[in-house]
C-alpha positions, 0 to 999 in steps of 0.5 A, a space after each residue: 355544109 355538107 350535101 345529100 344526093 335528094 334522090 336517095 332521100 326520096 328513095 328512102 322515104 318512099 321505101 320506107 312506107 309502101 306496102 309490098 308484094 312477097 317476091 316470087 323468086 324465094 332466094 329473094 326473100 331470107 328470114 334471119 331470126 325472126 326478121 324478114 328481108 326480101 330484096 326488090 329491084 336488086 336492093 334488100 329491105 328489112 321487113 318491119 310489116 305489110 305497109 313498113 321496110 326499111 332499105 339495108 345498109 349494104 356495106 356495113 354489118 354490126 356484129 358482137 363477140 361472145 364475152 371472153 373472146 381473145 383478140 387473136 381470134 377476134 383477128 383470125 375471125 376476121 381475115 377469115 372472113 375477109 372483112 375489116 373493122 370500121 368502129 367498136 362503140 363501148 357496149 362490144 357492138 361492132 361495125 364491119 364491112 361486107 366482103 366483096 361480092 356478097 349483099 349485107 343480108 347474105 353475108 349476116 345469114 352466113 354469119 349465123 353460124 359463127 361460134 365466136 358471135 354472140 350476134 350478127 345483124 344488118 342495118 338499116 337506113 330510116 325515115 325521119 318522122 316529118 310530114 311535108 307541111 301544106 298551112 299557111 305561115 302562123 305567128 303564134 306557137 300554139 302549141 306552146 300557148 293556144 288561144 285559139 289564134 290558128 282557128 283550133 281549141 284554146 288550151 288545146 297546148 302544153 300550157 308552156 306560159 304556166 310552166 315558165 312561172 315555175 322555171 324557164 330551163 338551165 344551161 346545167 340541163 343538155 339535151 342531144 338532137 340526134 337527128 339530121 344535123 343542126 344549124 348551130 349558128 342560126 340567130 335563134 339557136 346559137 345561144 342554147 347550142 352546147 360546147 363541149 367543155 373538153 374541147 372549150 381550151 379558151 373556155 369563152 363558151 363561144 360555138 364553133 371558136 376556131 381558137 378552140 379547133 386544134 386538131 386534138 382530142 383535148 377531151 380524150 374522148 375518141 372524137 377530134 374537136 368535136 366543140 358542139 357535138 359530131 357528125 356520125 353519119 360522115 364522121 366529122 366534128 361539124 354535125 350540121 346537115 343539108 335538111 332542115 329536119 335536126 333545126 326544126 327539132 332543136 327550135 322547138 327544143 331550146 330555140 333561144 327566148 326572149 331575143 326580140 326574134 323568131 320563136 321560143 323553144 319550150 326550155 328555151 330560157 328567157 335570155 340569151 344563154 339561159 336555156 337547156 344546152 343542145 348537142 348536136 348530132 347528125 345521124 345522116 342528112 337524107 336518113 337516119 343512118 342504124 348504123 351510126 345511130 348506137 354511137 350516137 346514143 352512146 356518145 350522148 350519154 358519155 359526154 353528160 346529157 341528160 336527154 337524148 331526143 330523137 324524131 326517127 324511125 329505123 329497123 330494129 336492130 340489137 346494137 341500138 337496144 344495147 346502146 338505149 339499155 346503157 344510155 337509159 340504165 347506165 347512165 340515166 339518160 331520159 329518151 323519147 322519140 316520135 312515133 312515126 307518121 304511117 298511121 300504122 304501129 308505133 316504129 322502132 326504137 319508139 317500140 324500145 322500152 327504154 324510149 318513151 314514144 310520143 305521138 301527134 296532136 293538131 290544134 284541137 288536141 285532137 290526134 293527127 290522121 297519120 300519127 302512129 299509135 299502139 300499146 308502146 305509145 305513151 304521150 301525145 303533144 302539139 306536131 301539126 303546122 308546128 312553126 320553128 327554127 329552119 336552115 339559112 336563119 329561116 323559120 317554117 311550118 312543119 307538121 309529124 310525130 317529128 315535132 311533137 317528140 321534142 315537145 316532150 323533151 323540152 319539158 324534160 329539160 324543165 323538169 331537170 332544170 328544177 330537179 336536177 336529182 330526179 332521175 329519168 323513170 321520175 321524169 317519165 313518170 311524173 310526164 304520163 301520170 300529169 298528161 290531159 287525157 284525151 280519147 277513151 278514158 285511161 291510157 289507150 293506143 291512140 293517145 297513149 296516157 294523154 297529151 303533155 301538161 307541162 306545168 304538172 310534170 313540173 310540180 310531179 317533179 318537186 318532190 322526193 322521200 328517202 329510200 330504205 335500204 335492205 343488205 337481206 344478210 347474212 351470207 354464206 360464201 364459199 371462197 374464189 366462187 360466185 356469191 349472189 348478194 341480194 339488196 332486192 328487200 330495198 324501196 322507195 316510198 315514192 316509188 322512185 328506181 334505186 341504183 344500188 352500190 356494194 361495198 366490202 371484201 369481195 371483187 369487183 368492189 364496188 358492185 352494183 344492181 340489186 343481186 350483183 355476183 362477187 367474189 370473196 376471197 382469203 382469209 376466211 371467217 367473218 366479214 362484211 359488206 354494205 349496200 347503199 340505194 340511191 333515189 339520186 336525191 337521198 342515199 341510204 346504208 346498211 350492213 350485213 354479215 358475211 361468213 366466208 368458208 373454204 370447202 374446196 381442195 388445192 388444185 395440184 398437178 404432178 409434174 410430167 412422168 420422167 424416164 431415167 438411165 440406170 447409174 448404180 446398182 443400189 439405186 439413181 438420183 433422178 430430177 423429177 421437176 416441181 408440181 403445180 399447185 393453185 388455190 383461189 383463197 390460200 396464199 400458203 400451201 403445204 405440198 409434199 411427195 414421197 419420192 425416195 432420193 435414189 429410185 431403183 430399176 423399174 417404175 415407181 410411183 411418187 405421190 404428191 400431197 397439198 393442203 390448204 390452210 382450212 386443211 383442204 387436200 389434193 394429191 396427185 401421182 407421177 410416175 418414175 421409170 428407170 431404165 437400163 440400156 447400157 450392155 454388160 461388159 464381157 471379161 475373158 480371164 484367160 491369159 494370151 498364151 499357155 503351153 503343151 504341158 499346162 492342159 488341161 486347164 479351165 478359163 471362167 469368164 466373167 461379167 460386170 455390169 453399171 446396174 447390177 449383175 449380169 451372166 455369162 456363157 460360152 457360146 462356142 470355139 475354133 482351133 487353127 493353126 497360121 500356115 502362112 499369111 492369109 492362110 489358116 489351117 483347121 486344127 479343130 481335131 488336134 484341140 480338145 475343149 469341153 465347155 460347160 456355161 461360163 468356163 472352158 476347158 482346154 483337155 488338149 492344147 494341140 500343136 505348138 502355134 495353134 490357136 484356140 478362140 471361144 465366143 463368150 455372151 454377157 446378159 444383164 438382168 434388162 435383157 442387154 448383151 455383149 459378145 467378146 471373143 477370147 483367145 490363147 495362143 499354144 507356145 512352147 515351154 520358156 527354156 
């Protein structure tokens, strides 16, 4: 069995309820979105009021990422902050380190700023709602059946014996102890303990079956082994604990009856095996952990159970809000938890609205001087000198909110034990509107709506009317967008909540809740949906119309601009790529362009058109350059060589160009005569040449041997050019 260092846990009752003086040092003290912490003697606290903090959890953090965050920034956020996950429960809360160096509470202020974090929070450890008993042993359990045996007021109890007329509890109905662990072995609760059914391989129902500990998550439910439920807080399959707290709470629960020993939980059962199951889930020996406390919930209510009872009282914290939410409107789970013992506030999460908060109640029904109080605190039950199952097969007084709480959980189960369709807002309701009201007249802060009867919660429990369903249609949908459908009009003559299940053409299909959103999709024209309510004892359907339309143009994209190289005068073939087109209804598009199959010089502007079956268009425009970069070719058209009697005689030079036409002029000339080699002599007096654009005119040959050389310059109509030098060599007459 697992050991807690007592020291902490003194440290932490402690903590939890002195006043304290605001430090003097500000950096002591930091407000994060509405919640104050100061840190004292180098430790922080979460601040909850004058007289309540709670110590923060210095290594863990739980933050959630905004919807839609990818995994590789998830990934990027974390490296960058130089932290590592620890564990993810379903609802996106996620726990993580705190980087060396830095406090938790320093670290979540500078997370605040994170655009990735739809939140950051600290967590925190608690106290469990007990007080250190100072009465003599009883015999009797008079908070079950009170005859006045402890000196107190008869009847002043829960009239547990009238309630065992009508039922005495189901092993159908399990009821999660999220406290500091349970002694699942002990002789008086071994019988009533929970073995999971995932993990049961030989299926004898036998606690802790070592045939049954493979090593394997037969369940595949994230948890190894986990036969009677888990330790969060050392995240273990064996959620037993070194304080007696989580037993003394689970005796009062479903301690086994009728077996000639120790005491009889309120849905206990009359024989061995007959009670409501117990989970046993420890969230921290010493003091509830916040920081596994979401998981636990979680947990809970994924694996079957129909109550989750806690006696804790942590610091507020939006990770365990979500986990209630989804535990109590997810999956129907019925949750109370004690009020605490500060004689102050009601603390959290009994404050959660989720949670009923259950308060303390002595011998003579007569509210407990420390049991806290407020407008959240709902009912009232015996939790002074409340004898119960303790650890080592020991049975002991104890006294807080801490044993009321399981009073009101154990009848609870009663009352899913004769109604297993009742839901958990039918169980809460039928428990505050039967209690014996006691104090002021009506509900009031100190007694909340009473204290519990259970026989009357049971026969609240018994009945149950159909609903009425109400799809409110018709509907007009506009395809691929959102579309609010509405089965609000629906109730229930009792007045009992309604889950709402959708069904038809649209996604996500089912849908649930009153007003989900959806989506319909193609084709358009008249459809339908159904909506079913369920009170979880009768289901009722109704249809309503649906004309779905589609307003919206395709989404088109052209294809990137393209620049070409000039092939052929009368135009270039050019590869302009595809466009993309998208439409959320129509699976059939219509797309079309006006590109002509051979583009000319220059930009041209090719549009693209779609349209959708509703006859919905897009266009959209690329644009086309084609350009020349290629020089024109120079041709001389003058022979290599002329003789003395030809001149005069012109040379016209020409052009040719891939593109198109191209000019071409006569930039200059020279005449020289080859003396020797390496030696050339001027005869640019002795040659007359005229020049006029692209021809030259040879008046004058000059010498025999001479040299006449003109410079021609072709330009295309792209503005490319190409020089070539021409030349004629004078010679004499051919004999």
């Amino acid at each position: 069995m697992k050991q807690t260092m007592l020291a902490l846990a003194t440290l932490l009752l402690i903590s939890a309820g002195v006043a304290w003086s605001a430090p003097a040092d500000p950096r002591d003290q930091l407000d994060i979105k509405g919640k104050k912490f100061v840190r004292d003697g180098g430790r922080w606290y979460q601040q909850e009021s004058p007289a309540r903090r709670f110590v923060v959890v210095p290594e863990v953090v739980t933050v959630k990422f905004k919807p839609g965050t990818q995994s590789a920034a998830k990934g990027a956020f974390l490296s960058g902050q130089k932290v590592r996950k620890l564990r993810e429960n379903r609802l996106g809360a996620v726990d993580i380190t705190v980087p060396a160096g830095m406090s938790a509470v320093e670290f979540v202020a500078r997370l605040q700023g994170e655009g990735v974090l739809e939140f950051a929070e600290v967590n925190t450890y608690g106290t469990y709602n007990q007080t250190i008993p100072d009465d003599t042993r009883f015999t009797d359990l008079w908070g079950l059946d009170n005859t006045g045996q402890t000196g107190g007021t008869a009847d002043a109890d829960i009239d547990a014996p009238e309630a065992w007329d009508i039922t005495t509890g189901s092993p159908g109905v399990v009821v999660a102890i999220a406290d500091s662990g349970v002694e699942y072995d002990h002789e008086d609760l071994e019988c009533n303990i929970w073995v999971n059914p995932g993990e049961d391989r030989d299926g004898d129902r036998v606690v802790w079956d070592t045939d049954d500990l493979d090593g394997v998550d037969d369940d595949a439910n994230g948890h190894v082994d986990d036969l009677v439920g888990w330790d969060f807080d050392d995240s273990d399959n064996d959620p037993r604990g070194s304080y007696f707290h989580g037993t003394h709470v689970a005796g009062i629960v479903a301690g086994c009856g009728n077996n000639a020993q120790g005491v009889i939980g309120v849905a206990g059962g009359t024989g061995a095996g007959t009670g409501a199951r117990m989970m046993a889930l420890n969230v921290g020996d010493a003091a509830p952990n916040g920081a596994v406390l979401d998981d636990a919930i979680i947990y809970a209510a994924d694996n079957g159970v129909r109550i989750i009872t806690m006696s804790l009282t942590v610091g507020s914290s939006t990770a365990i809000d979500n986990a209630l939410a989804y535990a109590y409107g997810v999956r129907g789970v019925f949750i109370n938890n004690a009020s605490g013992n500060d004689n102050a506030g009601v603390g959290y999460p009994a404050t959660n609205a989720n949670v009923m908060a259950v308060g303390s109640t002595n011998h003579n029904d007569v509210r407990a001087g420390t049991s806290n109080f407020g407008p959240t605190l709902e009912v009232v039950a015996p939790g002074v000198s409340i004898l119960s199952t303790q650890l080592g097969d020991t049975y002991d007084y104890s006294s807080g909110t801490s044993f009321a709480s399981p009073h009101v959980a154990g009848t609870a189960a009663l009352m899913f034990s004769l109604n297993p369709a009742a839901t958990n807002q039918e169980v809460r309701d039928c428990i505050t509107s039967t209690a014996d009201d006691k104090g002021d007249a009506g509900r009031d802060d100190y007694y909340g709506f009473g204290r519990l009867n259970a026989p009357a919660a049971l026969g609240c429990i018994a009945g149950n009317s159909p609903p009425v369903c109400d799809a409110n249609g018709p509907y007009v949908a506009e395809c691929g967008l959102d579309t609010v459908l509405d089965g609000t009009g629906s109730s229930d003559p009792d007045g009992d909540p309604l889950t709402y299940s959708w069904t038809g053409p649209f996604l996500p299909s089912p849908a649930t809740g009153a007003t989900p959103t959806v989506v319909f999709s193609s084709p358009t024209g008249a459809k339908s949906v159904t909506l079913t309510v369920d009170d979880t004892e009768f289901e009722e359907s109704c249809p309503a119309d649906v004309q779905v339309r589609d307003t919206r143009p395709p989404y088109l994209v052209a294809p990137p601009d393209v620049t070409a190289e000039c092939t052929s005068p009368v135009g270039t073939p050019v590869d302009i790529g595809e466009a993309t087109v998208y439409d959320e209804c129509d699976t059939s598009l219509t797309l079309g362009n006006d590109a002509p199959a051979r583009f000319p010089l220059g930009r041209t502007w090719v549009t693209y058109t779609v349209t959708d079956d509703d006859l919905n268009q897009s266009t959209a425009q690329q644009r086309v350059t084609v350009v020349d970069s290629t020089p024109p070719r120079a041709l001389c058209n003058a022979p290599a060589s002329i003789t003395p009697p030809q001149a005069p005689i012109s040379f016209t030079a020409s052009a040719s160009d891939s593109c198109g036409a191209a000019s071409v002029v006569v930039t200059g000339y020279k005449c020289y005569f080859d003396n020797k080699p390496g030696k050339r002599v001027n005869r640019t007096p002795s040659c007359q040449v005229a020049l006029a654009g692209d021809t030259i005119t040879v008046l004058d040959s000059g010498g025999v041997a001479d040299n006449i050389v003109w410079t021609i310059v072709a330009t295309d109509a792209s503005g490319n050019t190409s020089t070539s030098d021409c030349k004629v060599v004078v010679t004499l007459p051919t004999p």
